[in-house]
KOLMARVEX-917504 format. One record per residue: z, y, x of N, C-alpha, C, O in turn; residue number from 0. Coordinates in steps of 0.2 Angstrom, whole numbers, plus 2048, in hexadecimal, padded with zeros to 3 digits. Layout:
N
REC	n.z	n.y	n.x	ca.z	ca.y	ca.x	c.z	c.y	c.x	o.z	o.y	o.x	k
REC	Z	Y	X	Z	Y	X	Z	Y	X	Z	Y	X	NUM
...
END
This chain:
117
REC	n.z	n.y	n.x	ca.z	ca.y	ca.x	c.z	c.y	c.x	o.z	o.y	o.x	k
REC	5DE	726	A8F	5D8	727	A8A	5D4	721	A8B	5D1	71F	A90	0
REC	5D3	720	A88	5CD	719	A86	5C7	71A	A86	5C6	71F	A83	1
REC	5BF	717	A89	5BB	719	A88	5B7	714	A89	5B6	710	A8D	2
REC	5B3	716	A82	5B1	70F	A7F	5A9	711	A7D	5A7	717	A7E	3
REC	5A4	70B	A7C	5A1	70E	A7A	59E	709	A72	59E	703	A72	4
REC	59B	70E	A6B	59A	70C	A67	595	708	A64	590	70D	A64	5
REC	593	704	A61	58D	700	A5E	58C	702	A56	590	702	A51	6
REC	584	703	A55	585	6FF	A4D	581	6FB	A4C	57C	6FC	A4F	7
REC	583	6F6	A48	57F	6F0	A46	57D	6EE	A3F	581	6EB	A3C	8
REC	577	6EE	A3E	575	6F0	A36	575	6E7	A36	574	6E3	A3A	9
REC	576	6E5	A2F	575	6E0	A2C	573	6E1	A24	576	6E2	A1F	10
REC	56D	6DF	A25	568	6E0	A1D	569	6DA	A19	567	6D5	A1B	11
REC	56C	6DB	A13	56A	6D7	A0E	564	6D9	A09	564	6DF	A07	12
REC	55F	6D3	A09	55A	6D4	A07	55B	6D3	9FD	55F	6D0	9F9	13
REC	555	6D8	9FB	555	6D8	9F4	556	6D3	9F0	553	6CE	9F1	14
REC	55B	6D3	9EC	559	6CC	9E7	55F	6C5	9EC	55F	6BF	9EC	15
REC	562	6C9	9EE	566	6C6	9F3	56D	6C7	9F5	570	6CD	9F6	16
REC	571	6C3	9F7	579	6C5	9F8	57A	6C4	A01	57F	6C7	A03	17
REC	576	6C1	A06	57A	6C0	A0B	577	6C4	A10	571	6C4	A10	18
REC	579	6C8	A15	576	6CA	A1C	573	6C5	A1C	574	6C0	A19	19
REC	56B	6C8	A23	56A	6C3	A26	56F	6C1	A30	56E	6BE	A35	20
REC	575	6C7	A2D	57A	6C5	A35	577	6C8	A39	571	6C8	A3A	21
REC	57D	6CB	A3E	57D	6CE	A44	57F	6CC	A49	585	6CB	A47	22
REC	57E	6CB	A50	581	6C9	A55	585	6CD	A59	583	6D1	A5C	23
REC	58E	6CD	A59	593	6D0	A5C	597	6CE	A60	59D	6CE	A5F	24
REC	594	6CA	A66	595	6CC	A6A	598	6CE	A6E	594	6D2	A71	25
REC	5A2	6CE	A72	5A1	6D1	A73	5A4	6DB	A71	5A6	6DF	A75	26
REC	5A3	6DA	A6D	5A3	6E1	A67	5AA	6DE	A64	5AB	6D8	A62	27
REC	5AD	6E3	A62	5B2	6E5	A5F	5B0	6E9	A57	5AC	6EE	A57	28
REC	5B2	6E6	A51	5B1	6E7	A4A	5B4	6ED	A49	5BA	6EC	A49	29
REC	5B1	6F4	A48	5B6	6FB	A46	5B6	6FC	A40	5BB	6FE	A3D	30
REC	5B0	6FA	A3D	5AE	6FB	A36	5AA	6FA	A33	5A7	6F6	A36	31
REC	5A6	6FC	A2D	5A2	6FB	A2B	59F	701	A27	5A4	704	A25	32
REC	599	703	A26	596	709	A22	592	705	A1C	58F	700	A1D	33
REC	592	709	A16	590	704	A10	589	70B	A0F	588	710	A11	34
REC	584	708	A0B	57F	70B	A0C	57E	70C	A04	581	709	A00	35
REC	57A	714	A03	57E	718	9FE	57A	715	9F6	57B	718	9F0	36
REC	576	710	9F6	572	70C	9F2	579	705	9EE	579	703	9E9	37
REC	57B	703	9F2	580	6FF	9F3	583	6FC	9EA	586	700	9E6	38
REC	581	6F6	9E7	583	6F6	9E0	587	6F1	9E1	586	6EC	9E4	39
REC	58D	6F3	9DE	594	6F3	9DB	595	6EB	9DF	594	6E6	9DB	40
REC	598	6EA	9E6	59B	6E3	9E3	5A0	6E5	9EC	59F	6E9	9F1	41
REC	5A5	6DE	9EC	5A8	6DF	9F1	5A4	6DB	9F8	59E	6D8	9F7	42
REC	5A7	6DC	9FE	5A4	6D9	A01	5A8	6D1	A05	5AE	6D1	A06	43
REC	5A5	6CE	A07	5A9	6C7	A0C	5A4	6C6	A10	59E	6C8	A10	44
REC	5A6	6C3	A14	5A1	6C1	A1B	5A3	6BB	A1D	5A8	6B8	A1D	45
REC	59B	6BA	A22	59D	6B3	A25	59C	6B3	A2D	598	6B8	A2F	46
REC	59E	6AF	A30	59C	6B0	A37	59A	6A9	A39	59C	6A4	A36	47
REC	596	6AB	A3F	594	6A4	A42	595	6A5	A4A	596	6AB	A4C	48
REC	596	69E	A4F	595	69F	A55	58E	69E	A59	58D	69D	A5F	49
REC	589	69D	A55	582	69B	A55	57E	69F	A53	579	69F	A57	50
REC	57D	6A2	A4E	57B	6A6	A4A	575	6A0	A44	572	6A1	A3F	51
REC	577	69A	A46	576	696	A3F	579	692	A3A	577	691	A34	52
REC	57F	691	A3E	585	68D	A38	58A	692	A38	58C	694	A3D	53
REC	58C	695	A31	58E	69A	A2F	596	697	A2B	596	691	A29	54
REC	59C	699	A2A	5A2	69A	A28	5A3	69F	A25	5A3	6A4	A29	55
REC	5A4	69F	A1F	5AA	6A4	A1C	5B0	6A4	A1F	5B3	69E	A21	56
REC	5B3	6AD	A1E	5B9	6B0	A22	5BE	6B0	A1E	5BD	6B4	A19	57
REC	5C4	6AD	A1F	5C9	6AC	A1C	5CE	6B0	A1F	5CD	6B1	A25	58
REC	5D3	6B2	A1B	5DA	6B4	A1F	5DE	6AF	A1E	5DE	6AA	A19	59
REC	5E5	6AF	A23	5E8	6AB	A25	5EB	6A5	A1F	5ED	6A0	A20	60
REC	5EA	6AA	A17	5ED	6A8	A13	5EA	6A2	A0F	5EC	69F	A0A	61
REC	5E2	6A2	A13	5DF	69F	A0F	5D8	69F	A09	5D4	69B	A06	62
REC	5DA	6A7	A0A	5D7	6AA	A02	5CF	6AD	A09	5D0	6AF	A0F	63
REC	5C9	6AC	A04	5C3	6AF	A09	5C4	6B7	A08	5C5	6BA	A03	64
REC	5C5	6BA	A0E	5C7	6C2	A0F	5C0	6C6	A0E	5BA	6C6	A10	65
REC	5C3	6CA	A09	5C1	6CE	A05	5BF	6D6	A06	5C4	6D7	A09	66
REC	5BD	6DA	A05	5BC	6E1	A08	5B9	6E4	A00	5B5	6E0	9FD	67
REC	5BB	6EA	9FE	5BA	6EE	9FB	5B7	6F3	9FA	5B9	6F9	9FB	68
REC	5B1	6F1	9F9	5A9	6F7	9FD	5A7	6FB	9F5	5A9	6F9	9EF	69
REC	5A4	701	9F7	5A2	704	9F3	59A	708	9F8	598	708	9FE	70
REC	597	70A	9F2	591	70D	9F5	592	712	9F9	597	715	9F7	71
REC	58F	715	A00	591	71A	A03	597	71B	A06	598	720	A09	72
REC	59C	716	A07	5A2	714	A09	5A2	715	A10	59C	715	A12	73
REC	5A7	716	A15	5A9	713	A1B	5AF	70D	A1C	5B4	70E	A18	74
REC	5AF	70A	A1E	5B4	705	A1C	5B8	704	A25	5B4	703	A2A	75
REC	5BE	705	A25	5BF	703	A2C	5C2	6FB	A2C	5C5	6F9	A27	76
REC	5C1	6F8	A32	5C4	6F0	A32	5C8	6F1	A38	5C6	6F3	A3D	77
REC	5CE	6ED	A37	5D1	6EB	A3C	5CE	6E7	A43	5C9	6E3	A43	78
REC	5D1	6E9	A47	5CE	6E5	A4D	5D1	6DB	A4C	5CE	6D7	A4E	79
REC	5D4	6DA	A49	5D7	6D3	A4A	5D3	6D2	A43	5D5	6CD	A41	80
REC	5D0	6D5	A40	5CD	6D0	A3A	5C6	6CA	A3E	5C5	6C4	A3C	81
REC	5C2	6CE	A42	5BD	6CA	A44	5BE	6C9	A4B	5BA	6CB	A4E	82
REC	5C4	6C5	A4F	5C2	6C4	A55	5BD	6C0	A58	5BD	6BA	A55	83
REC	5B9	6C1	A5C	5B7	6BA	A5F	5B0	6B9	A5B	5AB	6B5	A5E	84
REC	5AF	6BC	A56	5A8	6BB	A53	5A2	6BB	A57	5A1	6BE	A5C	85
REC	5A0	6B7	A55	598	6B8	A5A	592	6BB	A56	58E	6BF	A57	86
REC	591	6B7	A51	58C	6BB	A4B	590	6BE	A44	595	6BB	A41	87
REC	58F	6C0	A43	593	6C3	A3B	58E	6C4	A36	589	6C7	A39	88
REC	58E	6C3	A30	58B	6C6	A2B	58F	6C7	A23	594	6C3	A22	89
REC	58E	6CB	A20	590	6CE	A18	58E	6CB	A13	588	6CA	A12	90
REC	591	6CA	A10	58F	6C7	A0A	591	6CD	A03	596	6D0	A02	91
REC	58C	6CD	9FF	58F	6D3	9FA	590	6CD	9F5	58C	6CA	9F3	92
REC	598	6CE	9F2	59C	6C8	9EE	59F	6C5	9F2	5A0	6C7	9F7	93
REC	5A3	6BE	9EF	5A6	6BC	9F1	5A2	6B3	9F4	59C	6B5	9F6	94
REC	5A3	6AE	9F5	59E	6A9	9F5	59D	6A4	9EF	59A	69F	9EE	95
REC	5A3	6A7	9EB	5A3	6A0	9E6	59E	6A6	9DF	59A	6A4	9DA	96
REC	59F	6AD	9E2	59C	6B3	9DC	596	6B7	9E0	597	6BD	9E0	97
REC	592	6B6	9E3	58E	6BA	9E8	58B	6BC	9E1	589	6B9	9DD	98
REC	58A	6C5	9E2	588	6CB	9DF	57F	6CD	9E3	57F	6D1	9E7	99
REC	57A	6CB	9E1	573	6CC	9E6	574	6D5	9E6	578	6D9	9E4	100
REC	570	6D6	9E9	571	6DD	9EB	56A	6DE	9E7	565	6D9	9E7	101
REC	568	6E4	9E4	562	6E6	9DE	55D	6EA	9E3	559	6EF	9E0	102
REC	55C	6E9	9E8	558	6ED	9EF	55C	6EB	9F7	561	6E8	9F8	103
REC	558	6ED	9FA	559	6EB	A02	560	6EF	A01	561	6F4	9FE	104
REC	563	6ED	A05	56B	6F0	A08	56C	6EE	A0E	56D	6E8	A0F	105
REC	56D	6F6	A13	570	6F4	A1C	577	6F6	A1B	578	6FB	A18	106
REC	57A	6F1	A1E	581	6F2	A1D	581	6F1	A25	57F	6ED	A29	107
REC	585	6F8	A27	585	6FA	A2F	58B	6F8	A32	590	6FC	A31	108
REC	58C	6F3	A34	594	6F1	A38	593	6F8	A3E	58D	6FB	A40	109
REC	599	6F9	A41	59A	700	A45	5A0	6FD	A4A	5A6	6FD	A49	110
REC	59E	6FA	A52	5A1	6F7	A56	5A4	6FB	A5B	5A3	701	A5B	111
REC	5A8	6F7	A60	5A9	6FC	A65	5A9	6F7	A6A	5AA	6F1	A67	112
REC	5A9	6F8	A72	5A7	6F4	A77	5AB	6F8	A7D	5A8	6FD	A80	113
REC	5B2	6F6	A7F	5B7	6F5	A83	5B3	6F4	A8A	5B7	6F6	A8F	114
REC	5AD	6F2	A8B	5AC	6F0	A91	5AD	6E8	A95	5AD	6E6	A9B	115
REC	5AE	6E6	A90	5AF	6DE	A90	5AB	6DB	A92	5AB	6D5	A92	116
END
């Protein structure tokens, strides 16, 4: 049995706005994510940084910026190898080339786990 213990980390996109202001993960393992029950309609992408000031959109292997399928009210589980290594992480609601502003504040709760690491 495993015995872990759990994080959450809220990351707010501000009104009138598409990006988190990013969280620091540390450390933390990515379980998932919780969508907040106001949330309008769009997907989510994310970028991460090792600094928490110079930021990178997350790609998969294939090239394409990796995408997630959020809805209002959602729980969203992520694999452990999508974000290894991350140091700061933030959400973007849209894509980078189509970012969707969000029509009021939204915390989107990443939901970590810590091994003991």
């Amino acid at each position: 049995m495993s015995v872990f213990n759990s994080f959450a980390l809220a990351d707010t996109i501000g009104a009138g706005t598409a990006l988190g202001a990013g969280v620091l993960a540390n450390n933390l393992e990515i379980i998932g994510l919780y969508m907040p029950a106001g949330w309008d309609a769009a997907a989510i992408t994310l970028s991460m940084s090792q600094d928490g000031t110079t930021w990178s959109n997350v790609y998969d292997t294939s090239g394409n910026e990796l995408t997630i399928q959020a809805a209002a009210g959602r729980y969203i589980p992520i694999g452990p190898a999508i974000l290894p290594g991350a140091g700061f992480i933030r959400v973007r609601s849209g894509t980078s080339g189509t970012p969707v502003n969000q029509t009021a504040a939204r915390t989107v709760t990443w939901l970590t786990r810590n091994y003991g690491r």
